[in-house]
LOFI-27914 format. One record per residue (C-alpha): residue number from 1; x, y, z. Coordinates in pm, whole numbers, m for minus. Layout:
N
{kemar:NUM x:X y:Y z:Z} $
...
END
This chain:
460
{kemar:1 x:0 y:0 z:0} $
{kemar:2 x:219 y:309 z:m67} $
{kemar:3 x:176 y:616 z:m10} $
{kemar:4 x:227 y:994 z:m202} $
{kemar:5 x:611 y:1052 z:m278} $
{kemar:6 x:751 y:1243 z:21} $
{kemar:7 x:936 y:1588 z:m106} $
{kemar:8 x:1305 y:1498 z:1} $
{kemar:9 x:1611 y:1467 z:m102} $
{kemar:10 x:1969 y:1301 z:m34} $
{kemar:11 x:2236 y:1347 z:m270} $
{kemar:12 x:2088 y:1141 z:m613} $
{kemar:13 x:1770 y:1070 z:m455} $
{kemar:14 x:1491 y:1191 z:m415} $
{kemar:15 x:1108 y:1220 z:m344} $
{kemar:16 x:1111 y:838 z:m263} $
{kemar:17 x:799 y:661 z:m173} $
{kemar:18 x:674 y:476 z:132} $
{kemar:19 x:564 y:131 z:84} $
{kemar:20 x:410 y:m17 z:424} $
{kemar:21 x:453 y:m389 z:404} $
{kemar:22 x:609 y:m551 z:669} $
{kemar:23 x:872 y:m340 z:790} $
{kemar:24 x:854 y:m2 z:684} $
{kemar:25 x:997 y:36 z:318} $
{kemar:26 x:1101 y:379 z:144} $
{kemar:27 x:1181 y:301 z:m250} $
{kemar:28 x:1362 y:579 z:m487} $
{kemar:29 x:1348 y:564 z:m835} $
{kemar:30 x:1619 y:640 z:m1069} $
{kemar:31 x:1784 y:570 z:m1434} $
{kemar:32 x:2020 y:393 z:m1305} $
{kemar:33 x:2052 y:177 z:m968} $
{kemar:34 x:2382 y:67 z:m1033} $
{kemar:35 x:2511 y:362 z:m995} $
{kemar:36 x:2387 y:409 z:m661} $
{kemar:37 x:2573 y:345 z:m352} $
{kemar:38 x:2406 y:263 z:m120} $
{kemar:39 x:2621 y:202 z:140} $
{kemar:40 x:2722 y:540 z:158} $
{kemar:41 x:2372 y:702 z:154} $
{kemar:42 x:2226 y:437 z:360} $
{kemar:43 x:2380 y:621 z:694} $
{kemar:44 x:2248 y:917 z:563} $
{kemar:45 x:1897 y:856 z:518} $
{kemar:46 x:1865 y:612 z:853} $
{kemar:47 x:1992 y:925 z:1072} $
{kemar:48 x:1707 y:1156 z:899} $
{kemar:49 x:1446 y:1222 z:1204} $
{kemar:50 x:1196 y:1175 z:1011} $
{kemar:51 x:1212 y:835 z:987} $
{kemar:52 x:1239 y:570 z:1243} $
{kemar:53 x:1515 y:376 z:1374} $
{kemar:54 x:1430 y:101 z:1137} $
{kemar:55 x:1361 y:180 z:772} $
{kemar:56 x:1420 y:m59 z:447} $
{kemar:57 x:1553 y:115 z:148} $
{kemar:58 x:1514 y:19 z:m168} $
{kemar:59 x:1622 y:206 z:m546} $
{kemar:60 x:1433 y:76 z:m853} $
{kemar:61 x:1490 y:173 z:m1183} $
{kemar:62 x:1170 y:127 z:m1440} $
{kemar:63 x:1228 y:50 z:m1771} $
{kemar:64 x:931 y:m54 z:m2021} $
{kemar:65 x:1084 y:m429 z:m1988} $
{kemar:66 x:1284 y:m450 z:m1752} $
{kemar:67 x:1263 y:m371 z:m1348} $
{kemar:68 x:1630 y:m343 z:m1147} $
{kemar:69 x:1582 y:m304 z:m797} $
{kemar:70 x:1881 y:m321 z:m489} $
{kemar:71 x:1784 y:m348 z:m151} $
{kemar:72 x:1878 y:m311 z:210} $
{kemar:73 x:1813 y:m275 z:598} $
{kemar:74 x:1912 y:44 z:752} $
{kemar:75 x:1969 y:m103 z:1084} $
{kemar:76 x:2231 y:m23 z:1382} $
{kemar:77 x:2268 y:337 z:1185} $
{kemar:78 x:2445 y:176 z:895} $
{kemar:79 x:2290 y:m12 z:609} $
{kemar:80 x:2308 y:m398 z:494} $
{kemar:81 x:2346 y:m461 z:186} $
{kemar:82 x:2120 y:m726 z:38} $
{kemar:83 x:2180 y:m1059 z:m86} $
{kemar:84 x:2441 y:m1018 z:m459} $
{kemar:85 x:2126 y:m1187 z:m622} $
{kemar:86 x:1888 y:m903 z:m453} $
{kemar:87 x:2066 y:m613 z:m524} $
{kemar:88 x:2168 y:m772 z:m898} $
{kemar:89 x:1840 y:m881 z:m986} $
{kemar:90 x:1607 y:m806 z:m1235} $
{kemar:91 x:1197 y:m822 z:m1314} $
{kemar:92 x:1108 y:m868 z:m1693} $
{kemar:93 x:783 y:m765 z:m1627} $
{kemar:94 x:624 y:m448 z:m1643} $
{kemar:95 x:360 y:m522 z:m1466} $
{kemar:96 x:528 y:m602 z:m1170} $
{kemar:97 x:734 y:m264 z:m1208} $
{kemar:98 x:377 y:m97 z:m1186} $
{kemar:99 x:271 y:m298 z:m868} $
{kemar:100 x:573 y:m150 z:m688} $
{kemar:101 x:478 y:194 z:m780} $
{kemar:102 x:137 y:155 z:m700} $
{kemar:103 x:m69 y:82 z:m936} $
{kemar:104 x:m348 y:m186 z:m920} $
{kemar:105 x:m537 y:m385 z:m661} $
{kemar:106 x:m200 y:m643 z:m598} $
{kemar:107 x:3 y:m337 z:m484} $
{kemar:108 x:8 y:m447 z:m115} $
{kemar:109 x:34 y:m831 z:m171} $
{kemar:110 x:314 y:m801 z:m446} $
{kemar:111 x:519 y:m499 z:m315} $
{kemar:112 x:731 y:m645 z:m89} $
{kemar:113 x:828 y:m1026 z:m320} $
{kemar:114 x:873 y:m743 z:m643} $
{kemar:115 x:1144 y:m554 z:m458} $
{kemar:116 x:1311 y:m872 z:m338} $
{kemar:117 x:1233 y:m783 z:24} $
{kemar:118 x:1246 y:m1091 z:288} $
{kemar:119 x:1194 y:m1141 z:656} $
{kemar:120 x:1355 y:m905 z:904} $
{kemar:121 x:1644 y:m1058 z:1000} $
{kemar:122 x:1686 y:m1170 z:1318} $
{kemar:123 x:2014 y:m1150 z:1302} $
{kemar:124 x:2030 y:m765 z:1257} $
{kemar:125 x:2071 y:m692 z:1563} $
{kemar:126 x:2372 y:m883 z:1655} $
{kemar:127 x:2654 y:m830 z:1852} $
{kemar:128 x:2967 y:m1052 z:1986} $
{kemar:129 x:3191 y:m848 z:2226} $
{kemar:130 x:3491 y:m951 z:2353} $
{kemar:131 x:3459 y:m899 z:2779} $
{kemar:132 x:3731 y:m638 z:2891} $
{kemar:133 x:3973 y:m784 z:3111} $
{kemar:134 x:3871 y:m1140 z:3104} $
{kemar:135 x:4147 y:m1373 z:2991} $
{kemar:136 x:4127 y:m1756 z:2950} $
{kemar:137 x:4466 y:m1912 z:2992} $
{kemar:138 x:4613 y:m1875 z:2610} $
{kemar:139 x:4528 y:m1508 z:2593} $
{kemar:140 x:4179 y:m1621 z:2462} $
{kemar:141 x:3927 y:m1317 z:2492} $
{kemar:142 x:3564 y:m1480 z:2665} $
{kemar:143 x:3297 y:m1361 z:2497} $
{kemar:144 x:2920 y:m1286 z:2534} $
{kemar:145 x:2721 y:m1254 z:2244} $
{kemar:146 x:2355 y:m1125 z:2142} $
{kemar:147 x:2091 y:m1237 z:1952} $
{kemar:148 x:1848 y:m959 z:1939} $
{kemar:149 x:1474 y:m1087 z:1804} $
{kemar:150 x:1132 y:m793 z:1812} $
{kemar:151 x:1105 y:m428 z:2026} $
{kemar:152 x:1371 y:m177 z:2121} $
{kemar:153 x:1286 y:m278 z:2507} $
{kemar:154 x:1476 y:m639 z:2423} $
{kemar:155 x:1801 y:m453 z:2237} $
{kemar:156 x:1832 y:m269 z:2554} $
{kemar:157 x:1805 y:m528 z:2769} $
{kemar:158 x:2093 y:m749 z:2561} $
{kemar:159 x:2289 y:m450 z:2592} $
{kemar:160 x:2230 y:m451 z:2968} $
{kemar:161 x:2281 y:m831 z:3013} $
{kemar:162 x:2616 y:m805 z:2809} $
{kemar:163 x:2751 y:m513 z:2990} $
{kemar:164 x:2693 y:m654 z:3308} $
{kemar:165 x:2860 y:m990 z:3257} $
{kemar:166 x:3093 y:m1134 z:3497} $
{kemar:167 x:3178 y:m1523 z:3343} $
{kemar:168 x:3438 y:m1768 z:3266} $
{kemar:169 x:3268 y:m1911 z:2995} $
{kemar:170 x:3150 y:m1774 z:2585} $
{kemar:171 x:2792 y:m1770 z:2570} $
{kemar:172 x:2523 y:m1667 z:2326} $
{kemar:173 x:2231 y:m1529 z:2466} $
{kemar:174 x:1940 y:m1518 z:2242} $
{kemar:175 x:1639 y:m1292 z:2378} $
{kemar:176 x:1323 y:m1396 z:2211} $
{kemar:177 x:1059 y:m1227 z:2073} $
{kemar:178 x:664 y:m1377 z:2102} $
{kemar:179 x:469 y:m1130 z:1890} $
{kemar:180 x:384 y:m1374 z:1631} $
{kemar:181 x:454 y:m1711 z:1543} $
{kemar:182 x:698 y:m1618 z:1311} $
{kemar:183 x:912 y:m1408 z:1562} $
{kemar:184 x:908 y:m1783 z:1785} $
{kemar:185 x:1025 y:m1936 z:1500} $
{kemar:186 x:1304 y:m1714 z:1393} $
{kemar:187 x:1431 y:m1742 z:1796} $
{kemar:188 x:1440 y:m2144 z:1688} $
{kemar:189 x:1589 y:m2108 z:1423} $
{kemar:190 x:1853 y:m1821 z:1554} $
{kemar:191 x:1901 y:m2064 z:1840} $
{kemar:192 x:2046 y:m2382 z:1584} $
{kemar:193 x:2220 y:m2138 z:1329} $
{kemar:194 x:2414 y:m2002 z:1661} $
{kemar:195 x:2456 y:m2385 z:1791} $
{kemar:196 x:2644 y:m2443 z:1428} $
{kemar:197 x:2853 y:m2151 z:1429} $
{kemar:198 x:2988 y:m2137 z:1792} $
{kemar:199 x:2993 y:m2536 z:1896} $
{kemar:200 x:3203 y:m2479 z:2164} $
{kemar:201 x:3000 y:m2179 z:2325} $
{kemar:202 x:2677 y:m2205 z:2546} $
{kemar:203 x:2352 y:m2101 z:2497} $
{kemar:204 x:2104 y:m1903 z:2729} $
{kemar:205 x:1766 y:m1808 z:2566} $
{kemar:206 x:1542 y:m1515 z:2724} $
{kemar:207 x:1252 y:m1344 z:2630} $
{kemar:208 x:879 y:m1351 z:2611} $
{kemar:209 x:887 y:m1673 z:2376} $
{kemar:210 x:1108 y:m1843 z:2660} $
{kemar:211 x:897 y:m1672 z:2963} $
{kemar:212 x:537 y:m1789 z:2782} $
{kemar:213 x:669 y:m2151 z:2718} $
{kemar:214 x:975 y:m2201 z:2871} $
{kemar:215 x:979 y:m2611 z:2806} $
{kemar:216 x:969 y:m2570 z:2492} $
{kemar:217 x:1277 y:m2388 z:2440} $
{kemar:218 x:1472 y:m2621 z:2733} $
{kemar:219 x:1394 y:m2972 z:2568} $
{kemar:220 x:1591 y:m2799 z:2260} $
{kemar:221 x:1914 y:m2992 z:2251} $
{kemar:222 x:2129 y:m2652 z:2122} $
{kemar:223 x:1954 y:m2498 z:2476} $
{kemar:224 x:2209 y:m2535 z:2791} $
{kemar:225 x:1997 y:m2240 z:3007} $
{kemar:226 x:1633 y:m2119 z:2994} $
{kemar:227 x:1620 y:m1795 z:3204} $
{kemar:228 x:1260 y:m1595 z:3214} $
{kemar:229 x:1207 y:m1219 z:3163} $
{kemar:230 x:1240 y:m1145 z:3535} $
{kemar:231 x:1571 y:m1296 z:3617} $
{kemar:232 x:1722 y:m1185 z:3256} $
{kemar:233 x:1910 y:m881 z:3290} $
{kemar:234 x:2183 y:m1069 z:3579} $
{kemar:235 x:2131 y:m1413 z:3444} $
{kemar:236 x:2522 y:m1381 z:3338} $
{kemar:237 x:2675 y:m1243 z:3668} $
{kemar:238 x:2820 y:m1440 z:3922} $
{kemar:239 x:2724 y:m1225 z:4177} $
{kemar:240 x:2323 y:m1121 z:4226} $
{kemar:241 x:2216 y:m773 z:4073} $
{kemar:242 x:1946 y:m655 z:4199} $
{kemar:243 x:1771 y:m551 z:3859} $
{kemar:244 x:1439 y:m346 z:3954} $
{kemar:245 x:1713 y:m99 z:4015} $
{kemar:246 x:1864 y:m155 z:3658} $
{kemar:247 x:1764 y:93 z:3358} $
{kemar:248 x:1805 y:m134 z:3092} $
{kemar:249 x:2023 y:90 z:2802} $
{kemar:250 x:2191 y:m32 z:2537} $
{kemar:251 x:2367 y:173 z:2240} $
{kemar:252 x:2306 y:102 z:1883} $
{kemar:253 x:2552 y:190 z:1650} $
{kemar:254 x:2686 y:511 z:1637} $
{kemar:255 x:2409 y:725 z:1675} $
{kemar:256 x:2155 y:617 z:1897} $
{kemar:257 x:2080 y:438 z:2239} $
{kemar:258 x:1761 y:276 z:2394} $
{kemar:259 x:1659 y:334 z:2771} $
{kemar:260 x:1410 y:139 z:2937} $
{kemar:261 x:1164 y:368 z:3122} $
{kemar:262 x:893 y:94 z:3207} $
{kemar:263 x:804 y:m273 z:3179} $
{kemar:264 x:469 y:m465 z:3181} $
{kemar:265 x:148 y:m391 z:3079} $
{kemar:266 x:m162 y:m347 z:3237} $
{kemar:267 x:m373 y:m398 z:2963} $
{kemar:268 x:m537 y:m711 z:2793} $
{kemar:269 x:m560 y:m645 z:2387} $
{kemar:270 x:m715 y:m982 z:2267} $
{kemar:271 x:m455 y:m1006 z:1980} $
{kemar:272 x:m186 y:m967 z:2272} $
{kemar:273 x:16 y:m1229 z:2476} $
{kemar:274 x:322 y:m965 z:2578} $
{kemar:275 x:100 y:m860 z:2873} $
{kemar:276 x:152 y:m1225 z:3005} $
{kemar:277 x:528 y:m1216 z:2901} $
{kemar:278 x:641 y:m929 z:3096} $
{kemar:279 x:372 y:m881 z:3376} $
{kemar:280 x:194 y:m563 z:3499} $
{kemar:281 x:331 y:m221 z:3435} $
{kemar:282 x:611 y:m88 z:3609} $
{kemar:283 x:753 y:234 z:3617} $
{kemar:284 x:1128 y:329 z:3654} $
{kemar:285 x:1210 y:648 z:3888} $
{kemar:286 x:1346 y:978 z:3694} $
{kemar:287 x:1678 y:964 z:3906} $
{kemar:288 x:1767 y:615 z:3751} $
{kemar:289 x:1660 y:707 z:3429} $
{kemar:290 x:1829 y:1025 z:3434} $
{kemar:291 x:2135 y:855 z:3485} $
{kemar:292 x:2105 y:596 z:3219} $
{kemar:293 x:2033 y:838 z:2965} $
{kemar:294 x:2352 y:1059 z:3124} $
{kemar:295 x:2594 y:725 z:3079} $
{kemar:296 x:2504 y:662 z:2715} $
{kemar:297 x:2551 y:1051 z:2610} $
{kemar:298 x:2880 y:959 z:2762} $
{kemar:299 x:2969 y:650 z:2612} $
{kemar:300 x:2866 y:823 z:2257} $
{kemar:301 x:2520 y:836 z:2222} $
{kemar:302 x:2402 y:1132 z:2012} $
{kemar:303 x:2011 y:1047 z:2056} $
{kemar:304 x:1824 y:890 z:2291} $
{kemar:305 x:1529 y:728 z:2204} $
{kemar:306 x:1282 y:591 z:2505} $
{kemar:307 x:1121 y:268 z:2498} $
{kemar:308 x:931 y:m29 z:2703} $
{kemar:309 x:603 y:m212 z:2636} $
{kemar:310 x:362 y:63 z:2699} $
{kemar:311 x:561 y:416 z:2766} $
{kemar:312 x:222 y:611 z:2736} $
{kemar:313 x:119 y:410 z:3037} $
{kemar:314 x:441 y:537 z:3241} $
{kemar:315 x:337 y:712 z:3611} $
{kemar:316 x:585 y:717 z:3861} $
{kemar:317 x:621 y:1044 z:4134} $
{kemar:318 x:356 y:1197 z:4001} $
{kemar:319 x:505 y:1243 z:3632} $
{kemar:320 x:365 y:1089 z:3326} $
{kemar:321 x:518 y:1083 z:2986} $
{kemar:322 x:523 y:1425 z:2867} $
{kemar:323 x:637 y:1530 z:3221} $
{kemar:324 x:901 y:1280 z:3221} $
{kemar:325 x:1046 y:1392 z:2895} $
{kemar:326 x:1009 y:1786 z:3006} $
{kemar:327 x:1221 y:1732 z:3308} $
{kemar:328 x:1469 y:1510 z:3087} $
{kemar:329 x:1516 y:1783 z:2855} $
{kemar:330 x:1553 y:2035 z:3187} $
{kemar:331 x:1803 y:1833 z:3333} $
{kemar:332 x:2018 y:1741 z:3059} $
{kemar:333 x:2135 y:2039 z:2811} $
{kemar:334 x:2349 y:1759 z:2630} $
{kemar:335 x:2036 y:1595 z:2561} $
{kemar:336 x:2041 y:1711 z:2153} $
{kemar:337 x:1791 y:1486 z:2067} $
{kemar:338 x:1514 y:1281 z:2240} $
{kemar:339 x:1315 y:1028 z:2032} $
{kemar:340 x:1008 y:823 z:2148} $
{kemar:341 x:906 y:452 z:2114} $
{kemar:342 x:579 y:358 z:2044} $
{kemar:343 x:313 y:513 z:2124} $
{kemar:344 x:m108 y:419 z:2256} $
{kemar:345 x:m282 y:726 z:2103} $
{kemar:346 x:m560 y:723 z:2384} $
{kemar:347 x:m269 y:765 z:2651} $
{kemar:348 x:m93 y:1086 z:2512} $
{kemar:349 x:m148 y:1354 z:2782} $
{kemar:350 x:m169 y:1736 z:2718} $
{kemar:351 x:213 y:1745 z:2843} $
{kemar:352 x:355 y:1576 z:2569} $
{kemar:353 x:155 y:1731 z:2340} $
{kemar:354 x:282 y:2083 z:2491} $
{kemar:355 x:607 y:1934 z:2406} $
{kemar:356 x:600 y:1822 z:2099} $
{kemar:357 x:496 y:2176 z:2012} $
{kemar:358 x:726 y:2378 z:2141} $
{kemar:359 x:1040 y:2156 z:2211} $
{kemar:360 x:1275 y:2115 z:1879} $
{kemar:361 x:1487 y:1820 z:2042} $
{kemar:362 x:1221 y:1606 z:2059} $
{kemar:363 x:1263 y:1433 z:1721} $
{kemar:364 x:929 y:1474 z:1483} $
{kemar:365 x:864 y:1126 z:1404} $
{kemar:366 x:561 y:953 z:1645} $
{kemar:367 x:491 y:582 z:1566} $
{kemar:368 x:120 y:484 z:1688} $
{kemar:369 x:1 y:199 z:1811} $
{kemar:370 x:m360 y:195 z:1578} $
{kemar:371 x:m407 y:m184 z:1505} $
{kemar:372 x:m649 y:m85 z:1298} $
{kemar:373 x:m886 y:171 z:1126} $
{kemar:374 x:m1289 y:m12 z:1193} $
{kemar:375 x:m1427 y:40 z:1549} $
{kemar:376 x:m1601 y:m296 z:1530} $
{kemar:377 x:m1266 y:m432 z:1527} $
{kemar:378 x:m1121 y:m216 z:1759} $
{kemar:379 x:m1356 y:m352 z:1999} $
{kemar:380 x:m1324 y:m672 z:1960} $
{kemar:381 x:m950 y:m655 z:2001} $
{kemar:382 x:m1043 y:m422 z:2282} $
{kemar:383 x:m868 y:m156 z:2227} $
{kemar:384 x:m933 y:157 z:2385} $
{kemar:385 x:m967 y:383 z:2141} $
{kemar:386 x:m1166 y:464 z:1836} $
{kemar:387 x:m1111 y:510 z:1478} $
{kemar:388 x:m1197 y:913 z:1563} $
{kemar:389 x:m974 y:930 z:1828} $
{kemar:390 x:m714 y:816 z:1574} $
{kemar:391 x:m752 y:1109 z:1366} $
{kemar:392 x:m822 y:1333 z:1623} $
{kemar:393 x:m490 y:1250 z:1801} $
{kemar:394 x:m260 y:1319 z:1464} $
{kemar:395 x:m447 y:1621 z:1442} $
{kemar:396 x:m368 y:1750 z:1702} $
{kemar:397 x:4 y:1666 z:1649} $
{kemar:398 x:m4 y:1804 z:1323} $
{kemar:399 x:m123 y:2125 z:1462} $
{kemar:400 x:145 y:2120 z:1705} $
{kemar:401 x:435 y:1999 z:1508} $
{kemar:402 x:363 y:2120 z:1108} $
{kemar:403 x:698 y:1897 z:1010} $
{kemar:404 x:533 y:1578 z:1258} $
{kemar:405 x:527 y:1283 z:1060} $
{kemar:406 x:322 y:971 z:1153} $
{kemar:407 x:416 y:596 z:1209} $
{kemar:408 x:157 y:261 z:1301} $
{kemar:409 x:111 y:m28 z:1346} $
{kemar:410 x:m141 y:m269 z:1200} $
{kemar:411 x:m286 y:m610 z:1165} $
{kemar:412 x:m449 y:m800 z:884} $
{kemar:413 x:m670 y:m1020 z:907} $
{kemar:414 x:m805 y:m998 z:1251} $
{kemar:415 x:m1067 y:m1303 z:1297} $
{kemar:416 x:m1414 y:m1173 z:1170} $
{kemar:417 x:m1261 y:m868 z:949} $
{kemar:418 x:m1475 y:m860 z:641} $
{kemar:419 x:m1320 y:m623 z:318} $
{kemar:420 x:m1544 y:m370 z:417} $
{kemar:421 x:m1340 y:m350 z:767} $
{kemar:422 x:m1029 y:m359 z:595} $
{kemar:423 x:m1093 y:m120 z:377} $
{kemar:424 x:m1161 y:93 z:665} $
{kemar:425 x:m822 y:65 z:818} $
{kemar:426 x:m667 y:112 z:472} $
{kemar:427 x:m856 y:481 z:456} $
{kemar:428 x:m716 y:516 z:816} $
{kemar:429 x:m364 y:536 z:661} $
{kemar:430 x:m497 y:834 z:425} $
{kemar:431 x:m658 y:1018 z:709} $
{kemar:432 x:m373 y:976 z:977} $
{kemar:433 x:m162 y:1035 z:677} $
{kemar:434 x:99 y:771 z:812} $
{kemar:435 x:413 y:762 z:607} $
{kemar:436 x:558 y:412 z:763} $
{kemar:437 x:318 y:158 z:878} $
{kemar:438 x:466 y:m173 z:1016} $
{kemar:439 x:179 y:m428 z:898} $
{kemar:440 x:133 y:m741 z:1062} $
{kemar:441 x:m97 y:m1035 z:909} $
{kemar:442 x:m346 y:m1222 z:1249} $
{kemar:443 x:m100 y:m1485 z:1402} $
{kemar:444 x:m268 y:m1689 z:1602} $
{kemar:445 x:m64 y:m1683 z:1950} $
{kemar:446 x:m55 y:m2073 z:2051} $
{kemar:447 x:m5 y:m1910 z:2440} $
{kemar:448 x:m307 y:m1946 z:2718} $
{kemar:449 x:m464 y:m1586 z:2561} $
{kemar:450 x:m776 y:m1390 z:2691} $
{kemar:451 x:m1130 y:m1622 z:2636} $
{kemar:452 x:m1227 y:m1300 z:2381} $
{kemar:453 x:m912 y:m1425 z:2120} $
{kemar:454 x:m1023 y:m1767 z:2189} $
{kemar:455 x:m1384 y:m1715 z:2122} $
{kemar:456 x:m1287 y:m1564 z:1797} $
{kemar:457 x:m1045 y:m1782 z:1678} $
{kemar:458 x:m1269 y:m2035 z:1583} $
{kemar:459 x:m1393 y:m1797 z:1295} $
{kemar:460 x:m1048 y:m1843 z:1097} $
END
């Protein structure tokens, strides 16, 4: 489903358009991709504001016969290149060439195959650092790497869990992500790629996939440890931590960092099993978090970007959100530029809106959590909001911030969504004018799940 070209530029390209299938894609099209480097712009574009932290970007060139396309993730604040075949390929049809660009009724379902798109990779968000200081005898360097699968709340807490190892022994820790069924079976199969490439090292798996069914993932014969979301952030330290006092943080490339300011949610969205995964919300305090985001502007950071399960929820001293972030900004003139996770429309107070009006370092992109665009289905995925509260909500952004520009989430295919429904969410992306959407088809979560999912399931 794309959208309008967007009136921007880098270097040779230009006025590129959004294409919101699976993870957000932005495609440019020139006379020649070859000629592009991509590697170079990449940076470039990913670091723009107005776009999130992760964007794919793709340049096409559109002959009458032939369609060239190369690809890549902007992810960590560099680019990866695709696959030689991706970036070489080429489409001898011109009618796939027009689905990319938007025209016809197979836009959506054919975008994302025509530009040689594939999964995110759950291997994007890897590291393997050597521990400082820790010598095996040989002069061996132990190590502790991460396996990073779904939100920004799990990068941080890798980062966390990495940072504050204290161990004799290489491990990979995998934290999983339980979203959908594909996310628990790209932690499998991250788990036995890992199990082939480091034999000799051993393997802890986290996560909400490993909190919901823990069993599971410990009758895996690659799987030496199973640790739950609770006990995750000191499961590597000899020596307890007490973590409710830990700001999870973690630093992502060279640009930006991720701080935890809550956990948990208190809220029961029928589509939804991370509620069960990581427990009722929790707030952090503004002194910890303070001094989280202080330590990453001093290991490097140059933005900060705020994160957890449900940060619109956040309440803790008497602050909320937007009260949180004005005091941040207060207290911390090296603070150049503040970015938020995402965000439940209905829980935006008049605060944050005051700040996103008048406060330049607060960066101008605002992904929503909308689901979707009919209020039948809103309800029955009880959510609290409606489709007008939506709209009225980027409105009022919009009238804030004139350069704002609008991210969402959504699902297809929710049990009992007829065409007419999803038509309705489809307008939603016109009247919320949302330049990245990160659609999601209905996965059925195979987790104990509220009797309302159940109940509806049987519809499928």
């Amino acid at each position: 489903m794309p959208t309008n070209p967007m009136p921007m530029a880098w270097g040779e390209l230009h006025n590129p358009v959004a294409l919101s299938v699976g993870n957000p894609h932005v495609v440019f099209f020139v006379e020649n991709a070859d000629s592009i480097d991509l590697d170079e712009l990449g940076p470039r574009i990913e670091h723009d504001p107005v776009f999130p932290d992760r964007i794919n970007v793709n340049v096409a060139e559109v002959h009458p016969r032939v369609f060239g396309c190369a690809h890549g993730n902007a992810v960590r604040g560099s680019l990866e290149p695709a696959a030689q075949g991706q970036r070489d390929g080429r489409r001898r049809n011109s009618h796939e060439a027009r689905a990319v660009a938007g025209e016809g009724d197979n836009a959506r379902r054919l975008a994302d195959h025509r530009l040689g798109a594939r999964r995110a990779n759950p291997h994007a968000r890897k590291r393997d650092l050597r521990l400082q200081g820790r010598d095996r005898p040989g002069g061996a360097r132990v190590s502790v790497e991460t396996i990073t699968l779904g939100c920004r709340l799990n990068f941080a807490e890798s980062e966390t869990i990495r940072r504050l190892a204290t161990t004799d022994e290489d491990w990979v820790v995998v934290n999983s992500c339980a979203v959908t069924n594909e996310a628990v079976r790209q932690t499998r199969q991250s788990i036995r790629q890992m199990r082939r490439q480091r034999p000799s090292a051993k393997v802890l798996v986290t996560g909400c996939a490993a909190e919901l069914n823990p069993k599971s993932f410990a009758d895996m014969p690659e799987v030496d440890r199973v640790v739950g979301n609770d006990n995750k952030i000191g499961s590597l330290r000899r020596n307890a931590v007490k973590t409710s006092q830990v700001v999870p943080a973690g630093f992502l490339g060279h640009v930006r960092s991720f701080v935890a300011i809550q956990n948990g949610c208190d809220h029961r969205c029928t589509f939804c099993s991370i509620w069960q995964a990581r427990g009722p919300s929790r707030s952090l305090p503004f002194e910890a978090i303070r001094d989280a985001v202080e330590r990453e502007l001093e290991r490097g950071a140059k933005e900060i970007a705020l994160t957890g399960v449900d940060i619109t929820s956040y309440e803790r001293d008497g602050l909320g959100l937007g009260a949180l972030c004005q005091r941040l900004l207060s207290k911390i003139p090296a603070l150049a530029r503040l970015r938020l996770s995402s965000l439940d429309s209905i829980e935006i107070d008049d605060a944050l809106l005051e700040l996103i009006a008048g406060e330049p370092r607060l960066m101008p992109h605002f992904h929503l959590s909308l689901q979707a665009g009919d209020d039948m289905i809103l309800k029955r995925m009880k959510r609290r909001h409606s489709r007008v509260d939506a709209v009225r909500t980027v409105e009022r952004i919009k009238v804030g911030r004139s350069d704002a520009t609008i991210g969402a989430d959504l699902i297809a295919g929710f049990p009992t969504e007829t065409e007419e429904m999803a038509r309705n969410s489809l307008k939603l992306l016109e009247d919320c004018d949302v330049v990245a959407a990160h659609v999601f088809p209905f996965s059925l979560v195979r987790t104990p799940r509220p009797r309302a999912c159940r109940s509806l399931s049987g519809s499928l």
